[in-house]
N, C-alpha and C positions, 0 to 999 in steps of 0.2 A: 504494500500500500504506500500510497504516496505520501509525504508530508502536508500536501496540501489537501488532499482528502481527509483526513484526518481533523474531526470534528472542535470549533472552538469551545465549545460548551454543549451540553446538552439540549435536545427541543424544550421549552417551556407553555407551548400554545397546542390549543388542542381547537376544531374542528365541533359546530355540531351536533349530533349525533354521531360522535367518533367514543364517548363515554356517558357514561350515567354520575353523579355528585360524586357518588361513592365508587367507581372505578376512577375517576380524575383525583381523584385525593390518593387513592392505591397505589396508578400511576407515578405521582408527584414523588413518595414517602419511595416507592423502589428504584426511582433513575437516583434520588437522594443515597440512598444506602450502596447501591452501586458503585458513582462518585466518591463515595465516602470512606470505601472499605478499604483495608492495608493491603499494599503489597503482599501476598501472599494467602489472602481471602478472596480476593476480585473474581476468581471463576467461578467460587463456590458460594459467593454473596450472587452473581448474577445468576445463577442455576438456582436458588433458592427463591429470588425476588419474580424469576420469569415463572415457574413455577404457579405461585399465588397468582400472579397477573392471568397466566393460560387458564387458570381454574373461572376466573372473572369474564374471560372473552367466552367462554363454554358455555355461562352464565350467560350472556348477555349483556354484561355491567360495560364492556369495554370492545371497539375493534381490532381485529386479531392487529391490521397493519401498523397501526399506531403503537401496538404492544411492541412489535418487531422492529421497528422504527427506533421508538425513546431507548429501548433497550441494550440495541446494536450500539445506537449512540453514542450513548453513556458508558458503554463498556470500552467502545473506539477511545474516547477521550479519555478515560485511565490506562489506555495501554495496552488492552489485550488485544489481543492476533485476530483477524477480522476469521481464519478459518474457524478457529478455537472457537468463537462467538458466536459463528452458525452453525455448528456441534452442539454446542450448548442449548441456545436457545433452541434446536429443535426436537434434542430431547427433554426439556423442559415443556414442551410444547406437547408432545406428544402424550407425557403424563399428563398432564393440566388440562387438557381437552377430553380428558377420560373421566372426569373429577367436575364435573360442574362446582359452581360456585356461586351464591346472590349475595346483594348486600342483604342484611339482617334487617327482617320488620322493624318500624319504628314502634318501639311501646308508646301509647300515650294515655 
């Protein structure tokens, strides 16, 4: 990959009908912990974070593309290997589309 493809930041804007409140906040909190995570967690934070997200797109909460997108991302900008990235995310993907997931009823 080139240096210049290589993302300056993370997406921050979403589309929509690309997410439901609570798949855009899901979103939000896993490009964050992705970003966030130590040299030496980063594939194992993004397989964990893509994960919950695939269970949200299975769900309905969220678009697969935008999952695959923010996430690719965000992992591009900390460093990891764009192969390594689409490994990952598609077996995260693959579990997490098996696994539905909703946001939780609101009690009132």
């Amino acid at each position: 990959m080139r240096r210049e493809d290589v993302p300056t930041a993370p997406p921050r804007t979403l589309v929509d009908g690309d997410a439901s409140a609570y798949g855009a906040g899901a979103l939000l909190r896993a490009s964050e912990a992705v970003t966030g995570a130590s040299v030496g967690t980063r594939n194992a934070t993004l397989n964990t974070e893509a994960l919950g997200l695939y269970r949200l797109v299975a769900g309905g909460e969220l678009a697969e593309h935008v999952v695959t997108a923010w996430l690719s991302s965000a992992a591009l900008y900390v460093g990891l290997d764009g192969r390594e990235i689409a490994r990952t995310l598609a077996s995260a993907r693959r579990a997490g589309m098996a696994q539905p997931c909703r946001a939780p009823e609101r009690v009132r």
